[in-house]
N, C-alpha and C positions, 0 to 999 in steps of 0.2 A: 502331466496336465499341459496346458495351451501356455503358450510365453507366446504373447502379442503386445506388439507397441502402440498399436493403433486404432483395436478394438476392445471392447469391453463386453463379456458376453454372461451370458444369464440362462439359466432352465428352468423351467416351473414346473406346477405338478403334472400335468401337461405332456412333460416330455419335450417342450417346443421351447426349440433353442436359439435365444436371440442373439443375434451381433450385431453392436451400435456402433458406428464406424463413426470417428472423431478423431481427424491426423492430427497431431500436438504442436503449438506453434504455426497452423493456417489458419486462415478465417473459411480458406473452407476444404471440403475432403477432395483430395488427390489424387491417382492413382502413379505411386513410387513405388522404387523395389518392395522398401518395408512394407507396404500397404499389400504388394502382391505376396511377400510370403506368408503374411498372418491372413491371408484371406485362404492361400494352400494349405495354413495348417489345420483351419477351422472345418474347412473342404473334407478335408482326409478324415479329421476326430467326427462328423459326420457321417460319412462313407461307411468310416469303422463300427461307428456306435448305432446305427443304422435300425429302428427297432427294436432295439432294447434298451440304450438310453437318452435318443431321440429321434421324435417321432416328426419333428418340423424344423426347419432352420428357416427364420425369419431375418430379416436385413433391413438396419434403419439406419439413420443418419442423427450425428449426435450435436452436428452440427445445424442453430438457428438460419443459417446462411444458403444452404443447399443440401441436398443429396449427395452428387458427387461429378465433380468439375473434367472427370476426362484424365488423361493422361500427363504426368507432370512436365510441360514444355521446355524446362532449360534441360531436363534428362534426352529427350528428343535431340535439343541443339551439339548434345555431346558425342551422338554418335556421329562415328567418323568412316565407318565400311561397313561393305553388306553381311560382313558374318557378325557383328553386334547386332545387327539392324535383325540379323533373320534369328537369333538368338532370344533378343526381347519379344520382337514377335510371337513365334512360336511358343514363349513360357505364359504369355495373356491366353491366347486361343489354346492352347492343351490346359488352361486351367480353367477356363468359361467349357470345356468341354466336358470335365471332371464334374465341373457343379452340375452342368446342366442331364446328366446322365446318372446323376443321387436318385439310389429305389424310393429317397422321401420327399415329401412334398416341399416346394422352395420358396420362398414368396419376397418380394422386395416392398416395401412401403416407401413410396416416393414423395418426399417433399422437398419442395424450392427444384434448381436447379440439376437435370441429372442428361450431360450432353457427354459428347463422344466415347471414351472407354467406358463412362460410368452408364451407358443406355446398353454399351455391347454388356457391359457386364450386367445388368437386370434382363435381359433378353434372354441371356441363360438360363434364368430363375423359373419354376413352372407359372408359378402368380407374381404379377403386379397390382400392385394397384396406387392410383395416385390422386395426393391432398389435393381438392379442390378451392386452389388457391392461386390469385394473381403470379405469385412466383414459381411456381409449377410450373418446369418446361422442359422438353424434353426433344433430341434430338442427336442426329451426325454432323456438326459443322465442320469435319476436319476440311472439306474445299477450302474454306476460308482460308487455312493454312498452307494450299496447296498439295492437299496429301489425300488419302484414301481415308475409310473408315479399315483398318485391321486387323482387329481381335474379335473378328466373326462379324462385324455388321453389317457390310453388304451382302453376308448371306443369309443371315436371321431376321434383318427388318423386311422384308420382303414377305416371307413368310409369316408373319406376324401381323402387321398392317398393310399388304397388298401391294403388290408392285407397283400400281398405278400413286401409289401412296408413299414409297419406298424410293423411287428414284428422285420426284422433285426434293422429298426430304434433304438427300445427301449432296443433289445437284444444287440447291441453292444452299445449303445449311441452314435453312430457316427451321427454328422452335416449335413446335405448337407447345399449346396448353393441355391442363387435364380432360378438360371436356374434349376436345378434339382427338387427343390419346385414347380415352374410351370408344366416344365413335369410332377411331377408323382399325379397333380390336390391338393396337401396339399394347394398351392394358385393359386388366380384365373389369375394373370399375373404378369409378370416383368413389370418395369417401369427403363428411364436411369438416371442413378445417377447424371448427371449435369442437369436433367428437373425434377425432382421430385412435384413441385409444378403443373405445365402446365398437369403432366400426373394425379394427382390425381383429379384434378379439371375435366379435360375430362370425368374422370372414375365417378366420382360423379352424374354431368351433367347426362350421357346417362342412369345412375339407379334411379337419380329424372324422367328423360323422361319414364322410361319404357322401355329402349331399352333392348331385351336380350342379355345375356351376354351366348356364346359361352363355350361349355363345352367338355371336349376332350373325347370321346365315348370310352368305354372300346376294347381291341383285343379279340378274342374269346377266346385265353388260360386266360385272364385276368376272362371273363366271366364265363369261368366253374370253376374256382378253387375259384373266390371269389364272384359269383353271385349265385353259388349253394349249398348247407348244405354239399352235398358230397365232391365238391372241398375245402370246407374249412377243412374239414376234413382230406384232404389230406396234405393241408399246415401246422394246428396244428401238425399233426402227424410226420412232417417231423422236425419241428421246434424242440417237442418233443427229437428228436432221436437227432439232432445235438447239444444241448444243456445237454444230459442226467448227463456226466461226471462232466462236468463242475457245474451243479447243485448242486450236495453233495458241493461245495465248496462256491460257491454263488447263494443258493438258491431266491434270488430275480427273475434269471431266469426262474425258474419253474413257480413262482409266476404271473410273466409276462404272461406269457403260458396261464395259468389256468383262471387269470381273464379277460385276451381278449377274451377267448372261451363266457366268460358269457354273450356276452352282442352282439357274432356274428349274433344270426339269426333275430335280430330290425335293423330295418332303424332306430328308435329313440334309442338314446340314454336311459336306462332303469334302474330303480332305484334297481334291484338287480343287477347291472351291479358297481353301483357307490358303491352299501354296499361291494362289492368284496373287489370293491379295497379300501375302508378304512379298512376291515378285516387283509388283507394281506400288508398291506401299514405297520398297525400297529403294525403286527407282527414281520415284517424285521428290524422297526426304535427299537424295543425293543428287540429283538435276539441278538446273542454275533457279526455275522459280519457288521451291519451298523456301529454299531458305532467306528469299527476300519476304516473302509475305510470315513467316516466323519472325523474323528480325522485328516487324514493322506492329507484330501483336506484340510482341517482348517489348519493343521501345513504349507503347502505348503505354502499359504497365509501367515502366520506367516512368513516365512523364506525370504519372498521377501521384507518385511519390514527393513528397514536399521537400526531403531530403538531397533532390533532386536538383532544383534551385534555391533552397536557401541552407545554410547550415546554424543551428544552433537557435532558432527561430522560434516560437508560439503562434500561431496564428491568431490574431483575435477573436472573440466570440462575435458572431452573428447570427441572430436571431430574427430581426426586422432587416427585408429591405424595400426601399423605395426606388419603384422603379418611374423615370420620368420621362415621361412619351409612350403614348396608347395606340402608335402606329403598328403597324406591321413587326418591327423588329420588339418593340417594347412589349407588346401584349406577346407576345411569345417568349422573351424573357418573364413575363409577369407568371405567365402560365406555369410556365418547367420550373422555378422556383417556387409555387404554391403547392406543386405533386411533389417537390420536395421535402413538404415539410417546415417552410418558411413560411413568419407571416410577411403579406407583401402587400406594398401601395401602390397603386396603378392611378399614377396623376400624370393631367394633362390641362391648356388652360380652354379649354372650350368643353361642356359636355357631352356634346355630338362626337367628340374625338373619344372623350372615356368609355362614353356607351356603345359604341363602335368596337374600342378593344378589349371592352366585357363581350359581345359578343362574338369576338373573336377565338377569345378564351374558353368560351362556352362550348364553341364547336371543335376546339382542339380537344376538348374532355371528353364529348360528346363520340367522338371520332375513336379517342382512347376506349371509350367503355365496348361501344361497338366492335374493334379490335381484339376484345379482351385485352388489353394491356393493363387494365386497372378493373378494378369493379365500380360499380355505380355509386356504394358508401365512400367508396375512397375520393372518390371522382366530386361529390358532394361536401364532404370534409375539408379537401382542396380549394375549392370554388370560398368555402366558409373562410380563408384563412386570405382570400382577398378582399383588400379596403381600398374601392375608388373611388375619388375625390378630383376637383377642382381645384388648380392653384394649390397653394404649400396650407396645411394644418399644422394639427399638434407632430410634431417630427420627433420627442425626449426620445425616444424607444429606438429610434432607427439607426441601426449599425452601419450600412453599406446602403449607398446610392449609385444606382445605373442609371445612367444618363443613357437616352436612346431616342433624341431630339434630332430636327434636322441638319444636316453635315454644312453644318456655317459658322466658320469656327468665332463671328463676331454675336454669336448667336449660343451659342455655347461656351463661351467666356462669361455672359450675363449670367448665365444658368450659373455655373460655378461659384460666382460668388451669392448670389442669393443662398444657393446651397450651402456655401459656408456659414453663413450668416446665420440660419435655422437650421440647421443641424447641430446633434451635439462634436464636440470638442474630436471622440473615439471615431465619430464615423468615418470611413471610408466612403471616398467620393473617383467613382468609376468612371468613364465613358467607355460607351460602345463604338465609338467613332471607329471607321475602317482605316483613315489614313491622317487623319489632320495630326499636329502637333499636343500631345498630351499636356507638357511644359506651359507651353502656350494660355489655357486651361489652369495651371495650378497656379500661375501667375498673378489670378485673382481670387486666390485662396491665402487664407494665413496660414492652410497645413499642408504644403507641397510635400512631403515625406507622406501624404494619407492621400496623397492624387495619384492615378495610372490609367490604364485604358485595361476594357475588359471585351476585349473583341468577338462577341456571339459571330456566326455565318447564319447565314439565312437558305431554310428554314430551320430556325432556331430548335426545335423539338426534334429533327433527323440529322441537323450536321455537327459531326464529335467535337467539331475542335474548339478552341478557345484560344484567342491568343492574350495574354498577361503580359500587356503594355508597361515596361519599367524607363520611367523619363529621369531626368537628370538628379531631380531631386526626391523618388521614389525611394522610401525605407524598404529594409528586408522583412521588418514586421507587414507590412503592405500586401509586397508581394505574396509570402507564407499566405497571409489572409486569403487571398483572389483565389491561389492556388486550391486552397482546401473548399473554401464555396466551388470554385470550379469541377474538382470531385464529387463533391456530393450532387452537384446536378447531372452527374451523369456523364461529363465532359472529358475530354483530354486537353488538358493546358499544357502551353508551349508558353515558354518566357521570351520576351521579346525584347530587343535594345529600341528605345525608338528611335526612328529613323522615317523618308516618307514612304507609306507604303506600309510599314513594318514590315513584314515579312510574305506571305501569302501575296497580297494585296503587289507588292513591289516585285516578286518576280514573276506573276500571272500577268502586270501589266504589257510587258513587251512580249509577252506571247498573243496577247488582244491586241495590240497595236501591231503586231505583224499582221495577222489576220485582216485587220483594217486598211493597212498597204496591202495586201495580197488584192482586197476587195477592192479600192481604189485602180489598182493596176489592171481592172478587168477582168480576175475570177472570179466563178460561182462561186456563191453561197456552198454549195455541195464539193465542189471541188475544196473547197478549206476544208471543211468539215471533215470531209470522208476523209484527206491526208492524216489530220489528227488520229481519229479514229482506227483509223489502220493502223498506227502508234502505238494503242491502246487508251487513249484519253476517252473515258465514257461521256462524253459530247464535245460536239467539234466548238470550235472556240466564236464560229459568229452565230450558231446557236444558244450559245452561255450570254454568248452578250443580250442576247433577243431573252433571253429566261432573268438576268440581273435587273435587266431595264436599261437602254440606251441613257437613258437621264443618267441614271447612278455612273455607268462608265465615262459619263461625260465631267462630274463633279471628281473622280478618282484621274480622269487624264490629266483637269487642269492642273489637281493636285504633283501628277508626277512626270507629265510632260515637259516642265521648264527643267528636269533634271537628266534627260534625255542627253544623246552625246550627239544626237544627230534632231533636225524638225522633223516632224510627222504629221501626217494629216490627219491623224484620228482625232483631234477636238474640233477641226472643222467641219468632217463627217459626223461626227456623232453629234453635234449642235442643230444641222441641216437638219439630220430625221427628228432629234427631238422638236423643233422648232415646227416642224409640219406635224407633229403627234406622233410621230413613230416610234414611238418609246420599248417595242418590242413586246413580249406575249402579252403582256397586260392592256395594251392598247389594241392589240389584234394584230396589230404590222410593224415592223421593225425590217431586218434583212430578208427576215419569212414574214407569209402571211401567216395568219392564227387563228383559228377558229375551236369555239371550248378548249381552248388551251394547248390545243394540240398544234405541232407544226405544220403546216402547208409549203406551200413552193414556196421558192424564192420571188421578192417582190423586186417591184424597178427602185434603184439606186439613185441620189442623186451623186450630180459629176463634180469632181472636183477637179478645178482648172489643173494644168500642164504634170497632169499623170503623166508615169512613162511606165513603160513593162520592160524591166533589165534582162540581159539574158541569162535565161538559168545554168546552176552548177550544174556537174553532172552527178549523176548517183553516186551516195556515199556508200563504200560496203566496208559493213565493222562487224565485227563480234558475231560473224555470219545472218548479219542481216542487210537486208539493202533498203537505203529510204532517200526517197526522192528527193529533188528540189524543197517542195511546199515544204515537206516531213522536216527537211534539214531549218528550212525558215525561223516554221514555228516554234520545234522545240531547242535548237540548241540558244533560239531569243533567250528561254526562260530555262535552259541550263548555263547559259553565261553568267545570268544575273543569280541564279543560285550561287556560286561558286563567289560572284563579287558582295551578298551578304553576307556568308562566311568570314569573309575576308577581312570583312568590315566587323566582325562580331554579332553582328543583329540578332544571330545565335550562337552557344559557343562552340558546338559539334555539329558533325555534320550529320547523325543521325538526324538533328532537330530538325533540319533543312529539309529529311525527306520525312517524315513524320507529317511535319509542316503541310506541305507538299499533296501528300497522299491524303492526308483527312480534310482537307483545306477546298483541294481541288478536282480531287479525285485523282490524280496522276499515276498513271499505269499503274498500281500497286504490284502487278507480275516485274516489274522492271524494277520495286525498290525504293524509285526515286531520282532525282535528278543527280544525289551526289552519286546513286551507285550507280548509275548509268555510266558516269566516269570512270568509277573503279572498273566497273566493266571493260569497256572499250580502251580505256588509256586516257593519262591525261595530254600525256603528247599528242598522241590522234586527236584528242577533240581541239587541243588548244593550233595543230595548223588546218581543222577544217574552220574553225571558227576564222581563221585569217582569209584563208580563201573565201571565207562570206564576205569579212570586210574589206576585200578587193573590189569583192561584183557587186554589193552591195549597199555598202557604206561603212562610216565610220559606228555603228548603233553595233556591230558584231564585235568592234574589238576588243581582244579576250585580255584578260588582268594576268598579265606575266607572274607581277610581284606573289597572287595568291596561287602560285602553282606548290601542290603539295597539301591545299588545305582537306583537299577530301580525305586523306589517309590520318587525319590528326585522331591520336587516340582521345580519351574521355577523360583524361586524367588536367581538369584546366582547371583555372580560377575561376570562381563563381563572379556573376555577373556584378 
């Protein structure tokens, strides 16, 4: 009989043999060795019993959580060569090949979550079909990790849902939902999420009967570009072209490209189709980009662990939070904490301001339901569980207050203590401040151990991170707290020492303020921009400033300009255009002009007295890459400063620094991050180019002797 660890299976009168897959100790299914051999055993005892003692093998998920989460990633991070790499490969695909070639009929019933091996392995199956429900999602994200899909799915999603269909899938790793699954034929129907047993049993019935099942006939454009060798041709080629740039930086893209072609002109699935992709599967998990963007989904996970920064800790309960400012930043904390499940206060002292960011809210929900990201009951439920209000009420209930007022820190001391004053005793009292002193803030509190900074990004409902402001006299009950609210919104928190800037904020600023000199000295707008970019930073840095709002950069330089090692001219540029309205996309003009939000040319600047334009380094070539002048400018600004945070503590590893970094700012994610940019190249190379800046450039490059060594520090430190 079957000896599985990881399934539980069942026959009924039927004949139809189910297995509920539930891996023991995750929250959600897996696919590991054990997972793969009780899934070959189950395979074979099918094969074998084949018509005589089963007539269907059904596949469900025992797990509330998902379907099945893909392939287990620190098993990935262990492989070390290509005969492991071609070994695991090849035992996934000869076993999704076995399934999918059963004389019996197969069926997977999908609920929650079912992305990369856990899609290849339902693809196998002859039926699908999937719960019609918000958490239904289903896809290839391996790009994300820098990798291929390889246990058959660049060759079977194609054939399934349509190449036209099939390549964005894997190219961008985006989800769809059930309904969109049905449409584009990936499964064979939805089913409703409170019948799921009635409608699978129906669905079983009529494929025991022999009834056919309904298949949605292609449209003729569908037919010429993915029915005929010349239309596919047109689609590779196009995929080709919109993907070309981006390639040199994450070649997993091309990769994608290259091994779908192989395997386009079979209806069957074809065994030079699957060598493709262990070829090129193995090539990206061993290249220098997998294993940063692996490390950087691994750290994610790491940082949402609470065990992480605090040991031995409780979190508090929070149930109520009050969030205080209906602007821009507040009403999107108010929001993503109501989809979570919290009830929340959305107060502000004018009602023009509340009503403002109730509709604010309305339309981030509005925007959700539209997306399918929620359904319209949940999206209603949410909106029920906000209470906006004028000035301070009844407060007994309220656990945690986010403060998300204007950045004036004589302005946010008031608040504090009012807050203290009417709040109970337990709450926790947050700021979202970007940069001011937290301390400062608790100062006018009686419970400095229950004060920190809770630093959302903007916009609040797409940027992961969160940075967990711990000041002088922040408890580790505190911290614990912030950390698990931070999780359940969906975030990834970073603990932070405070410092100005904290962390994100403090070394993104002398990469904006280079930018600002570069701009002062007489470069285009385009010419900064496109330097970064060619780097990888998915926007150049005086477009970020034009998207933040000149104003905001101007309140964060005064903030961190007097700590500067050198003067800069960025608060008297960025004063100039504030002070004439050019606050950047939201005004229309900033460095670009703006029109519906989009960028236009660059606008006229003003001058700031006795500019000069120094003369440039020459090309640095590292790590077989070459980057210019600008390139060298900007980023090693804000790889000095990473390395003198470290230094400084602000975090304790250096993973946090690029975590930080990547979720924060977007920063190259193919490169890792700022600190592994150094493990990369040396840290002696970077510390005599950084000298060489500060010959030709000034004293703002020169590099922190004393923290040489700190990128390599293992993980093993004292908690903050």
């Amino acid at each position: 009989m079957l000896n599985l660890q990881n399934f539980k299976v069942s026959v009924d009168e039927r004949k139809v043999l189910t297995a509920t897959l539930d891996v023991p100790g995750r929250p959600v299914n897996v696919f590991d060795d054990s997972v793969l051999k009780d899934l070959y055993q189950i395979v074979v005892y099918a094969r074998d019993n084949a018509h005589s003692g089963v007539e269907m093998l059904v596949f469900r998920s025992g797990k509330p959580a998902g379907f099945l989460a893909g392939a287990d990633i620190h098993r990935l991070q262990n492989i070390r060569n290509e005969e492991e790499a071609e070994w695991i490969l090849r035992q996934g695909q000869d076993l999704f090949n076995s399934l999918e070639e059963l004389s019996i009929p197969t069926l997977a019933v999908i609920h929650g979550a079912c992305v990369g091996g856990g899609l290849e392995f339902v693809m196998s199956c002859r039926y699908r079909l999937a719960v019609n429900d918000p958490s239904t999602k289903l896809g290839l994200p391996e790009v994300k990790l820098g990798l291929i899909p390889a246990w058959g799915g660049t060759q079977r999603l194609p054939k399934k849902a349509g190449l036209m269909q099939a390549l964005p899938m894997m190219l961008e790793g985006k989800l769809v939902p059930a309904e969109k699954a049905a449409r584009i034929g990936l499964v064979d129907a939805t089913i409703p999420a409170h019948r799921v047993d009635e409608a699978v049993n129906r669905f079983i019935e009529d494929r025991l009967a022999g009834r056919p099942l309904t298949r949605k006939s292609r449209t003729w454009t569908q037919w010429i570009l993915e029915g005929t060798a010349f239309g596919r041709r047109i689609v590779i080629r196009k995929a080709r072209q919109s993907t070309a740039k981006l390639s040199l930086q994450y070649p997993a893209l091309k990769k994608i490209i290259d091994v779908t072609e192989v395997g386009l002109d079979s209806p069957e699935v074809t065994a030079a189709g699957l060598q493709a992709e262990r070829e090129a599967f193995t090539k990206l998990l061993l290249g220098p980009v997998a294993p940063n963007l692996i490390n950087i989904f691994m750290d994610q996970e790491k940082a949402k662990k609470g065990s992480t920064w605090t040991r031995d800790v409780e979190p508090l309960p929070v149930k109520k939070i009050a969030v205080i400012g209906a602007g821009t930043m507040g009403a999107g904390i108010a929001q993503l904490a109501a989809s979570r499940g919290y009830d929340v206060i959305l107060q502000d002292i004018k009602e023009e301001f509340v009503n403002r960011g109730m509709d604010t809210i309305r339309g981030l929900f509005s925007k959700a339901v539209e997306k399918k990201a929620m359904s319209q009951s949940d999206a209603d439920e949410s909106l029920a569980r906000l209470q906006p209000r004028v000035n301070w009420g009844p407060s007994d209930d309220v656990d945690l207050m986010v403060e998300a007022i204007i950045e004036r820190l004589d302005v946010k001391e008031t608040l504090f203590k009012e807050a203290d004053e009417r709040l109970p005793a337990r709450a926790v009292l947050a700021s979202n401040t970007s940069a001011l002193p937290v301390n400062e803030m608790a100062k006018f509190t009686s419970r400095p151990e229950h004060v920190a900074g809770l630093h959302f990004f903007n916009p609040v409902h797409k940027m992961p991170l969160v940075e967990v402001v711990r000041a002088p006299g922040t408890s580790d009950e505190t911290i614990a707290t912030l950390v698990a609210v931070s999780k359940k919104l969906g975030k990834v928190p970073i603990v932070v020492r405070q410092s100005p800037g904290f962390l994100v904020n403090r070394i993104l600023f002398p990469y904006l303020d280079e930018a600002a000199r570069l701009a002062v000295e007489g470069y285009s707008a385009k010419e900064i921009d496109k330097a970064a970019k060619k780097f990888g930073m998915p926007m150049g840095p005086i477009e970020l400033l034009d998207v933040v709002g000149i104003d905001v950069a101007l309140d964060v330089s005064k903030t961190l300009s007097p700590l500067a090692m050198q003067a800069t001219p960025s608060p008297e540029l960025f004063e100039k255009l504030s002070q004439a309205g050019h606050k950047g996309q939201k005004t229309g003009q900033g460095f670009y002009i703006w029109t519906d939000g989009k960028r236009g040319e660059p606008a006229e600047q003003p001058q700031v007295p006795n500019a000069t334009r120094p003369q440039p380094v020459a090309d640095w070539v590292i790590g077989g890459e070459t980057f210019d002048h600008l390139q060298q400018r900007l980023m090693l600004s804000m790889i000095n400063e990473a390395r003198k945070c470290l230094a400084e503590q602000v975090v304790r590893e250096a993973w946090m620094v690029d975590l930080g970094m990547v979720l924060g700012t977007g920063f190259s994610p193919f490169r890792g991050g700022p600190m592994q940019c150094i493990q990369r190249w040396g840290e002696d190379e970077v510390i005599n180019r950084l000298k060489l800046l500060q010959q030709t450039y000034g004293e703002r490059f020169e590099p922190d002797i004393e923290s040489k060594g700190e990128a390599n520090r293992d993980s093993e430190k004292l908690m903050i």
